[in-house]
N, C-alpha and C positions, 0 to 999 in steps of 0.2 A: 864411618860411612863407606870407604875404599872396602870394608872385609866385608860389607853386604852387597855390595855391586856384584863383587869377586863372587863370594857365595851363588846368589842368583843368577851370574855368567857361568856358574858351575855346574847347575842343574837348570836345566832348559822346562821342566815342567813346572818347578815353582818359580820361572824366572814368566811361565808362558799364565800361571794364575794368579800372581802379584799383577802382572799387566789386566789381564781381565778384571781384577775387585775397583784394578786404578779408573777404567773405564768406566764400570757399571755408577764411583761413588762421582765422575765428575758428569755423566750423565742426568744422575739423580741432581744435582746441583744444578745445570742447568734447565732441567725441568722444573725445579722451583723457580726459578729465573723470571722462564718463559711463562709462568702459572702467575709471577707477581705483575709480569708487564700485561698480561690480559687481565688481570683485575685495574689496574690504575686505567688502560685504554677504556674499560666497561665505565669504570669511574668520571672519565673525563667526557663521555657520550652521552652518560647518562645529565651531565653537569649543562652540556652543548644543549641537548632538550628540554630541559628547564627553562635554561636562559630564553631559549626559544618560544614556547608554548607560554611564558611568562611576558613575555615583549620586550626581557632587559637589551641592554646593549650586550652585543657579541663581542670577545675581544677581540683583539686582530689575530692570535696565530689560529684561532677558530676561523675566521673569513679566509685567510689564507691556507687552509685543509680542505675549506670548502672550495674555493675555488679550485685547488689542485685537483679534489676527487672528482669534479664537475670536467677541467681539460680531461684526465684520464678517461673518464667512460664516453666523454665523446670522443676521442680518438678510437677507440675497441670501438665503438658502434658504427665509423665509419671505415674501419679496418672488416669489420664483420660481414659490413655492406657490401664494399670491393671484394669480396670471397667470394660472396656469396652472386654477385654478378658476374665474377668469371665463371661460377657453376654451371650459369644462365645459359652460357654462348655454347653452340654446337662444336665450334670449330677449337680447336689451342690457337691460342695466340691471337686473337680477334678479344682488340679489350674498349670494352666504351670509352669516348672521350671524356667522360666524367672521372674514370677511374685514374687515367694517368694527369687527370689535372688535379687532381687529390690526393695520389702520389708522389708527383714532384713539385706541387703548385707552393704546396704547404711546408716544405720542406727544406727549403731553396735556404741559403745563409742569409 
């Protein structure tokens, strides 16, 4: 192993294409990865609307995804809002009292 290191520290162009095939095959490798985690995600969405459209019970880490994704888009929708009212105001710095009491109302420890 020491005479191949040696080797490849010896010549900089096949030390600089062994590095580029090392990349390209752990790229490929995590692109199956990521190909296998979007098939089990579509798997497990597709399993979510069943249950749903069916009327079973949901499990729980289902209600607890849903509720997550449910906080998330309401925080962006109220982040989006507060943007979009500062756009509103002619002046800088002239911010609605709604905006800073949804700012630091909601945020407080």
């Amino acid at each position: 192993m020491q005479k191949a290191v040696d080797y490849l520290a010896g010549h900089p162009v096949l030390f600089f294409i062994a590095v580029m095939v090392s990349i390209m095959i752990l790229f490929s490798f995590l692109k199956r990865v990521v190909r296998l985690f979007l098939i089990v995600a579509a798997v497990l969405v597709l399993y979510a609307a069943w249950l749903h459209f069916v009327g079973g019970n949901m499990h729980e880490p289902f209600l607890h995804i849903e509720q997550w994704f449910n906080t998330v888009i309401r925080f962006f929708g109220h982040l989006f809002k507060l943007l979009f009212d500062l756009l509103k105001f002619p002046k800088k710095g002239m911010v609605p009292p709604a905006a800073t009491t949804l700012l630091w109302g909601s945020f407080r420890p």
